[in-house]
Structure formats: C-alpha cells, structure tokens
C-alpha positions in Angstrom: 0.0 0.0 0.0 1.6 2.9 -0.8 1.9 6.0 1.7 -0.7 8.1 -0.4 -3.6 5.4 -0.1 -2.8 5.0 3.7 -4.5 8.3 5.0 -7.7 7.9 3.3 -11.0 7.8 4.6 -13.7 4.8 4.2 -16.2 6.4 1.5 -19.0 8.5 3.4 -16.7 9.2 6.5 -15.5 12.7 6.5 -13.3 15.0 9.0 -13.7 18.4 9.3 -10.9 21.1 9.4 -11.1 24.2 11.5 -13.1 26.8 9.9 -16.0 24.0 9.3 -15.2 22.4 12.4 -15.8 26.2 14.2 -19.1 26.6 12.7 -20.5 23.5 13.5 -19.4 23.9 17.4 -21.3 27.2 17.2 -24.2 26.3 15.4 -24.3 23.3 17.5 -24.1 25.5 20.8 -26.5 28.1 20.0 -29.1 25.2 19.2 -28.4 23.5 22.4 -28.6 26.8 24.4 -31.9 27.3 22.7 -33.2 23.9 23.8 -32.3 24.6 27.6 -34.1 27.9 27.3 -37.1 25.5 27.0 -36.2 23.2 29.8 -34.2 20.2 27.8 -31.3 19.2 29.8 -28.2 17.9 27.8 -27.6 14.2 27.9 -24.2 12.5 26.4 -25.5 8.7 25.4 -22.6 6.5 25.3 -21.1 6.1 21.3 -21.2 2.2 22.0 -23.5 -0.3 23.1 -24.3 -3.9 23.5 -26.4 -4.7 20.6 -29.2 -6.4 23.0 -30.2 -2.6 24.3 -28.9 -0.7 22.0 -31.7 -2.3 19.1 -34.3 -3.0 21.8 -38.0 -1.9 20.3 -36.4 -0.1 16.8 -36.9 -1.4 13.4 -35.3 -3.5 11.2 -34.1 -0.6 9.0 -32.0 0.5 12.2 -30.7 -2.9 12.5 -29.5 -3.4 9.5 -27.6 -0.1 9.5 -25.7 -0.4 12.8 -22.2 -0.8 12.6 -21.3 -4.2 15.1 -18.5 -5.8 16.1 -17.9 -8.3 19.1 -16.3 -7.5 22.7 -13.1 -9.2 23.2 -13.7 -8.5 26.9 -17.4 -9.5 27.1 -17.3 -11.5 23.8 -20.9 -10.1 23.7 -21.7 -8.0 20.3 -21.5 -4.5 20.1 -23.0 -1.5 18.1 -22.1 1.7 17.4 -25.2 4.0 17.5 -26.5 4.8 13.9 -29.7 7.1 16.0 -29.3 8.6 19.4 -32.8 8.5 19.7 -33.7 5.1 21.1 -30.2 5.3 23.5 -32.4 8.9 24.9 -35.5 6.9 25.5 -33.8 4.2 27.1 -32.1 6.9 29.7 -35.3 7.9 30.1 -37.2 4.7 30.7 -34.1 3.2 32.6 -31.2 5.6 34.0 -33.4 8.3 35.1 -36.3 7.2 36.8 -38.4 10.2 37.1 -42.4 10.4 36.8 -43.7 13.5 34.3 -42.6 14.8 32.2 -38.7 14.8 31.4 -37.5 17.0 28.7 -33.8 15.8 27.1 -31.9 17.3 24.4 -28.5 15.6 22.7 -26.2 15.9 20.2 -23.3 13.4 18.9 -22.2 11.5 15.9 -23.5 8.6 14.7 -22.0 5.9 12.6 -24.1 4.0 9.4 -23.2 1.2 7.7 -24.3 3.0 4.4 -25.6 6.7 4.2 -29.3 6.6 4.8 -30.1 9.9 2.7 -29.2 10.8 -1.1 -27.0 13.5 0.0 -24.5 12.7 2.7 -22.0 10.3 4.3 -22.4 7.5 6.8 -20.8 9.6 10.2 -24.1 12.2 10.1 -24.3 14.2 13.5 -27.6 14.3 15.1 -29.0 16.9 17.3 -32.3 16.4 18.8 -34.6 17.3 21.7 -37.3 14.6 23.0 -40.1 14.8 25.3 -41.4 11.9 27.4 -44.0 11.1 29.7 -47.4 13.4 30.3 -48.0 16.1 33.0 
C-alpha cells in the first residue's frame, strides 16, 4: 500500500478542518442553548452499546444499518449508535427514573453502515430534543 492510499478515509466518513469544524461547534451550541431555554437538559448517550439494548424496540431498518463488532472482553456483540434517539428513550425509561414529564436534548455523531439519505455520508451528526412522559 503505498503512503498516499494510507491516509484515506472509508467512503461517506468525512473530517472536518477548523473553519468548518468552528461553525459547526457554534451552530451546535446556539441550538443547544436554545433547547435549555425551553427546559431540555443535555444528555451524552454512550457512542457504543451492546447490541441487545442498543436495538431494543427499533426497526429492522436501524438494524441493518448499525455498525457491530464483538467485545473481546465481554465476547458479547457491540453497536455503534446509527440514531441517538432510542439510546435517549432508554435513559429515560431506565437511568433516570423520574415520573412526568422529562424534557432531554443531545447531540453526537453517529455511525451508518451505508448513508441513509441521497445526500450525505455515513458519520451524520444528530441533534435532537425529545419529550417523554405526560404532565
């Protein structure tokens, strides 16, 4: 392999260099200071998850775009989030424990196995504010 073909990326994955990179971090903070205004609180769901909670409830569709590989510690298998959605719902349902209403907001990368829209790569980066639960 020669040294040119060693630093490129798998097709869809992209970096992003500083000037991009700096208006994504403040577009990205000015949406999540706009979601606290409204009462989300900011959540970091892990990147990686065993597959059995990580595809609990979602579709096939989801399934078949996760990204998995097996634990050498566990030896269980692993995925790496394609949606932060469901990972949200499960803190929800699971980690947090509160009655009411619980208002969440999130944003991270996510990896797909192959891009799920005409336009874009496989590493999208999701932003999202959920509601759960009824007053």
């Amino acid at each position: 392999m020669s040294n040119e073909n060693r630093w490129l990326l798998p097709e869809g994955i992209d970096e992003l260099l500083p000037e991009r990179a700096g208006r994504l971090e403040a577009l990205r903070r000015r949406l999540l200071d706009h979601c606290e205004t409204w009462g989300y609180r900011y959540v970091v769901p892990p990147l990686v998850e065993f597959t059995d909670s990580l595809l609990i409830g979602v579709g096939a569709d989801l399934d078949l775009v996760t990204c998995k590989f097996s634990d050498r510690m566990s030896g269980r298998m692993l995925g790496v989030r394609a949606d932060i959605t469901p990972q949200v719902a499960r803190m929800d349902a699971h980690s947090l424990g509160e009655d009411g209403v619980t208002r969440l907001c999130y944003v991270g990368s996510t990896l797909q196995s192959v891009p799920q829209a005409v336009v874009g790569g496989r590493a999208p980066i999701q932003l999202g504010a959920e509601l759960f639960g009824s007053a």
